[in-house]
RODO-2510 file (C-alpha; in nm, 4 decimals, decimal comma):
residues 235
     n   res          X          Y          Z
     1     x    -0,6428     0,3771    -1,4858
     2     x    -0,9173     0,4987    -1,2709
     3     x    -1,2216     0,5115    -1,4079
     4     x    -1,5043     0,8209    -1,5033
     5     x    -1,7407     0,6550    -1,2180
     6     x    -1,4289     0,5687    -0,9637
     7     x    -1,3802     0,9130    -0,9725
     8     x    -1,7292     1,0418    -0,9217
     9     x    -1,7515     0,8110    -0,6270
    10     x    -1,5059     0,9913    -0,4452
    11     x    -1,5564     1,2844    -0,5132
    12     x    -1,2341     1,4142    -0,7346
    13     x    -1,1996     1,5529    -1,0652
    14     x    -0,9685     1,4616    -1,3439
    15     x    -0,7741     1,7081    -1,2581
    16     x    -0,7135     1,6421    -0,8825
    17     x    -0,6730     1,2749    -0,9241
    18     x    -0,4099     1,3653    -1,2228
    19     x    -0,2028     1,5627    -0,9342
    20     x    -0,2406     1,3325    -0,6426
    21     x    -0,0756     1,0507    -0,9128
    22     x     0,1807     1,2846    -1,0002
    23     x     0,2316     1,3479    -0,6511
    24     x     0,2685     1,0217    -0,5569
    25     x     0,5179     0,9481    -0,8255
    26     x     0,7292     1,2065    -0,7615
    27     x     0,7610     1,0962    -0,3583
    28     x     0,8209     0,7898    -0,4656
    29     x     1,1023     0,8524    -0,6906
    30     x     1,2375     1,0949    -0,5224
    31     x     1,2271     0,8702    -0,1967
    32     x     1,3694     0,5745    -0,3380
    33     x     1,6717     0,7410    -0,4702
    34     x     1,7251     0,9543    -0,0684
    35     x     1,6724     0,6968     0,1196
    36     x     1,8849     0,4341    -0,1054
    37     x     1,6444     0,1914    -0,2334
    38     x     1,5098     0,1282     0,1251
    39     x     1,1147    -0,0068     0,1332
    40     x     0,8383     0,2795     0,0883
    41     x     0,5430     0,1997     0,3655
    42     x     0,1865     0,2089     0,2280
    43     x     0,0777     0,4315     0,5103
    44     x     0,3494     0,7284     0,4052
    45     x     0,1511     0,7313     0,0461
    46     x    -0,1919     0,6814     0,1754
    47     x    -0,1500     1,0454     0,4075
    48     x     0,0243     1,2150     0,1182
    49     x    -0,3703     1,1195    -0,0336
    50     x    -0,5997     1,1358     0,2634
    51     x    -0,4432     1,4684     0,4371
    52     x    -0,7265     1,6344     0,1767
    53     x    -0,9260     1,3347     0,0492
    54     x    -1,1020     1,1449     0,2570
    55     x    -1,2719     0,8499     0,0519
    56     x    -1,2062     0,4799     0,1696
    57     x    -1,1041     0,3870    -0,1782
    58     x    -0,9003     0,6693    -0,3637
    59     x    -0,5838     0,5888    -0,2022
    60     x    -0,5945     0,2090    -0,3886
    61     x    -0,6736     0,4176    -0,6676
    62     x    -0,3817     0,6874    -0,7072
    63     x    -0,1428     0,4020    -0,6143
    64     x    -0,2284     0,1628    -0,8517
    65     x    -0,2583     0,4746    -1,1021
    66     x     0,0600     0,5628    -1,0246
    67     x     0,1943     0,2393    -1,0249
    68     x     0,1028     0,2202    -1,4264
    69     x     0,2725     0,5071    -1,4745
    70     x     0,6059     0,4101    -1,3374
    71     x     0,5706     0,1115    -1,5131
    72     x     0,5377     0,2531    -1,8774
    73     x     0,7098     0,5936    -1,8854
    74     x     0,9835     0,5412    -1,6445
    75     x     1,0472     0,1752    -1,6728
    76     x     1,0301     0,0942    -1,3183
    77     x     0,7996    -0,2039    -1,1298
    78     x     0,6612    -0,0484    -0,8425
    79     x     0,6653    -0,3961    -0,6428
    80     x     0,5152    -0,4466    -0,3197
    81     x     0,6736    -0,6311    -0,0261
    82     x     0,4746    -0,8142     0,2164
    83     x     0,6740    -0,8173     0,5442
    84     x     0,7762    -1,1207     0,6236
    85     x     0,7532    -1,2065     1,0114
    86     x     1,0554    -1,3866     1,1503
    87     x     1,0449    -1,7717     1,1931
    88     x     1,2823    -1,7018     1,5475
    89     x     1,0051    -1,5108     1,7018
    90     x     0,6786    -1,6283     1,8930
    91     x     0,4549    -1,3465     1,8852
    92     x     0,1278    -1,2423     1,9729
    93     x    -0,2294    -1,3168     1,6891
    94     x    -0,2066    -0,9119     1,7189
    95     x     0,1540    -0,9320     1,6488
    96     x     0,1218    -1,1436     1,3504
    97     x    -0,1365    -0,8832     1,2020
    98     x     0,0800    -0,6177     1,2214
    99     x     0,3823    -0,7799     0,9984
   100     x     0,0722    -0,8682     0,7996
   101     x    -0,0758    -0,5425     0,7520
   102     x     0,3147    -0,3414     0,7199
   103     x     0,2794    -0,3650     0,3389
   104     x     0,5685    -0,1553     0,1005
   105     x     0,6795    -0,0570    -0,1961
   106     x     1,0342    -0,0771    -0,3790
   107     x     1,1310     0,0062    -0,7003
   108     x     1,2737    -0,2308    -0,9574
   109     x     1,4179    -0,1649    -1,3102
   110     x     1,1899    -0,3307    -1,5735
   111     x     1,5368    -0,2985    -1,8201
   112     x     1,6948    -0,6186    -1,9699
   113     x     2,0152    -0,7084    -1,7059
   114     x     2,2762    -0,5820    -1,9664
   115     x     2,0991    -0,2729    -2,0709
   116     x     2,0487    -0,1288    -1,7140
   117     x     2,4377    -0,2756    -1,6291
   118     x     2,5344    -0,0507    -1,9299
   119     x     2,3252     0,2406    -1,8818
   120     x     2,2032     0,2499    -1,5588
   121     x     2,3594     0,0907    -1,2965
   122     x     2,5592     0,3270    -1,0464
   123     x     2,9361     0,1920    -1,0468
   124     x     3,0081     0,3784    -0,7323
   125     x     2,7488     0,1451    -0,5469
   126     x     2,8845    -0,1686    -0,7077
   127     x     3,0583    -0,2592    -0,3506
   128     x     2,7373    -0,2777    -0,1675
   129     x     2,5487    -0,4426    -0,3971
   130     x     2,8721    -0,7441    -0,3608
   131     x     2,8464    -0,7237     0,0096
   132     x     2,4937    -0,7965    -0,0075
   133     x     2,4711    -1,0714    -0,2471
   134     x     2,7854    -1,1992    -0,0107
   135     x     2,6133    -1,1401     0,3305
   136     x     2,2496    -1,2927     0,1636
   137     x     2,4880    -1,6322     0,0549
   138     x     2,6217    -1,6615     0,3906
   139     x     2,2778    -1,6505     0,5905
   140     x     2,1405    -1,8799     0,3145
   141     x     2,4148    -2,1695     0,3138
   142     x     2,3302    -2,1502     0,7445
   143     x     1,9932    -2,2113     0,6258
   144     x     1,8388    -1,9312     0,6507
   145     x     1,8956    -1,8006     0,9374
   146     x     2,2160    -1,7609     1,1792
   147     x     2,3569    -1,6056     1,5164
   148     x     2,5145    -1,2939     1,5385
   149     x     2,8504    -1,4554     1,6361
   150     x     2,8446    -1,6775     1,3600
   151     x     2,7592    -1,4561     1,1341
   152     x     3,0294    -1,2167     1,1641
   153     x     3,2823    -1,4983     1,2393
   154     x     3,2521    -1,5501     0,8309
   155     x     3,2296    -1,1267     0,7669
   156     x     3,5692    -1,1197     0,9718
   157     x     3,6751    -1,4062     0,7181
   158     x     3,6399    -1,1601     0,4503
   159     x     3,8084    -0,8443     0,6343
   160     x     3,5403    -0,6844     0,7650
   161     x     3,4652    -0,6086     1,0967
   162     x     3,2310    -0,5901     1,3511
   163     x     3,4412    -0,3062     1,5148
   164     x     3,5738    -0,1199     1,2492
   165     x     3,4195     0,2607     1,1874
   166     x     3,6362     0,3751     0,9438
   167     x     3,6140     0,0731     0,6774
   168     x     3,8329     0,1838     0,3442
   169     x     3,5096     0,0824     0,1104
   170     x     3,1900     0,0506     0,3564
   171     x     3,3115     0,2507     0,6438
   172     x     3,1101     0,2100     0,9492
   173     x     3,0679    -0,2098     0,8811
   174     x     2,7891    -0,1978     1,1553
   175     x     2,6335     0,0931     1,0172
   176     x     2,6335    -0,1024     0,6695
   177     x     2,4663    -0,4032     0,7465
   178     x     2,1726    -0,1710     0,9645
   179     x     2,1520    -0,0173     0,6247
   180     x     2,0641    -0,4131     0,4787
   181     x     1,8048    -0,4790     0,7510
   182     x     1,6560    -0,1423     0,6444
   183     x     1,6400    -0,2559     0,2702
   184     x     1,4769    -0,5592     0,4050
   185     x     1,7416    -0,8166     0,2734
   186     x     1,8120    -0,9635     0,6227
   187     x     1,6051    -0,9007     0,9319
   188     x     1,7867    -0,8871     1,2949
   189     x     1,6098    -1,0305     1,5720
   190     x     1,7047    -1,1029     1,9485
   191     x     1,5648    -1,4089     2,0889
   192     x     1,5909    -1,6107     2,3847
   193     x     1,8403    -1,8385     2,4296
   194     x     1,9982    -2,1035     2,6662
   195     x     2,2892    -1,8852     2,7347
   196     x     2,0552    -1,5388     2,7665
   197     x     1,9353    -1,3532     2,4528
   198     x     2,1180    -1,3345     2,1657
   199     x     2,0789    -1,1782     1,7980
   200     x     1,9894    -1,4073     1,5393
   201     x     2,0057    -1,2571     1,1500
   202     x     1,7710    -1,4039     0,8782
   203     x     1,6720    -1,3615     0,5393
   204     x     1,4323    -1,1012     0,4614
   205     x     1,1758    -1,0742     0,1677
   206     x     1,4090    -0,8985    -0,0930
   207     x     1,6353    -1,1578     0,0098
   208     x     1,3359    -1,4636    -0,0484
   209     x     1,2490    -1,3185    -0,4046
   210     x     1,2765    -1,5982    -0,7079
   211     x     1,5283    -1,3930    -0,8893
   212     x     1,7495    -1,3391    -0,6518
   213     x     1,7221    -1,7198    -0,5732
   214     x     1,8091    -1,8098    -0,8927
   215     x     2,0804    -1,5609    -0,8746
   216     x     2,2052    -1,6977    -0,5473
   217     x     2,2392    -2,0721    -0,6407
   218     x     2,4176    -1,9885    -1,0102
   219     x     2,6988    -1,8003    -0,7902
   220     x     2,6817    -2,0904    -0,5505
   221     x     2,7359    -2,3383    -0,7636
   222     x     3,0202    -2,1375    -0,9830
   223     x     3,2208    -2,1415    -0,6559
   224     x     3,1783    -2,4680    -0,5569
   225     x     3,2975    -2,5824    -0,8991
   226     x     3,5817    -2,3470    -0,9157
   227     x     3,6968    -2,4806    -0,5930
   228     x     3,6373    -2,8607    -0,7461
   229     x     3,8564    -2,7750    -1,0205
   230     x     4,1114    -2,6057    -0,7754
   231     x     4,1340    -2,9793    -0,5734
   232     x     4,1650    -3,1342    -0,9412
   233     x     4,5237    -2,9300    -0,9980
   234     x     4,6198    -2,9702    -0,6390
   235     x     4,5885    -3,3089    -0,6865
***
């Protein structure tokens, strides 16, 4: 919480700090849930404060503020992403600072897995949430990182194609995975190669969190051993 002599420093009452929080909250949620659980850039928050407040410090203030309160009345971890820059791309020291500086925010249940399964979790949305976890095991067994042929050499494996608009679950399939890169599971980058340029798709920093890590090597290693015990009967 911001304190009595934060406050005075910038010049805003109680009562207008109390707003620009709620303020803040409310884009946020409201955000999160329009834009489907895509990243929320610092910057967009910091205008929503400095378009009437101009002290160097109150936007850290409101956000963290805010932050605290999404945390213990609505139950959510305001997390922030630092983007990560791709390993495929040279760029520039002024480059660099810009991934380094494009800081976000995403949203993140602080519910026990089975109680927000139970509760929460949107059923209707259950088939993206499999595509990712599918398209985020494919890029990581290619360690890491893979071409855009490649990669949708294994999608067509699975029925889903690069040139199919009218998908009977995800629709437009190209449209779907933009939708990924937006969410900042896998980043798309085009880089030059001996045959011209080409697209090369990596993980991104949702992708690279410990969780989903974990998560990732568990359903790794269940397939692997229901294939081992498949070989077992065959034999």
């Amino acid at each position: 919480m911001a304190s009595t002599d934060d406050l005075s420093k910038s010049n805003v009452s109680k009562e207008e700090k109390d707003k620009l929080v709620a303020e803040i909250i409310r884009y946020v949620l409201f955000k999160t849930r329009q834009s489907n659980g895509c990243p929320i850039k610092r910057e967009e928050l910091t205008k929503l404060i400095t378009k009437s407040y101009h002290h160097r410090s109150l936007p850290a203030l409101i956000i963290n503020e805010a932050s605290e309160k999404l945390s213990s009345i609505f139950g959510y971890e305001m997390k922030e992403l630092q983007r990560s820059r791709p390993s495929s791309n040279r760029q520039s020291r002024a480059s660099q600072q810009s991934f380094a500086d494009s800081k976000s925010y995403i949203l993140k249940s602080k519910l026990p897995p089975d109680i927000y399964k139970k509760y929460v979790e949107d059923k209707e949305t259950s088939h993206i949430s499999g595509l990712t976890f599918a398209v985020i095991s494919i890029i990581h067994l290619a360690g890491g990182k893979i071409p855009e042929e490649n990669f949708w050499h294994h999608l067509r494996r699975m029925g889903f194609s690069e040139n199919d608009e009218n998908h009977a679950v995800f629709g437009n399939t190209k449209q779907t995975l933009d939708t990924l890169v937006q969410q900042r599971f896998i980043q798309k980058e085009k880089v030059n190669g001996a045959e011209g340029n080409v697209f090369i798709y990596e993980l991104a920093e949702r992708a690279l969190e410990a969780s989903v890590y974990e998560k990732l090597k568990d359903y790794i290693a269940e397939i692997l051993k229901k294939d081992a015990g498949a070989a077992e009967e065959d034999e």
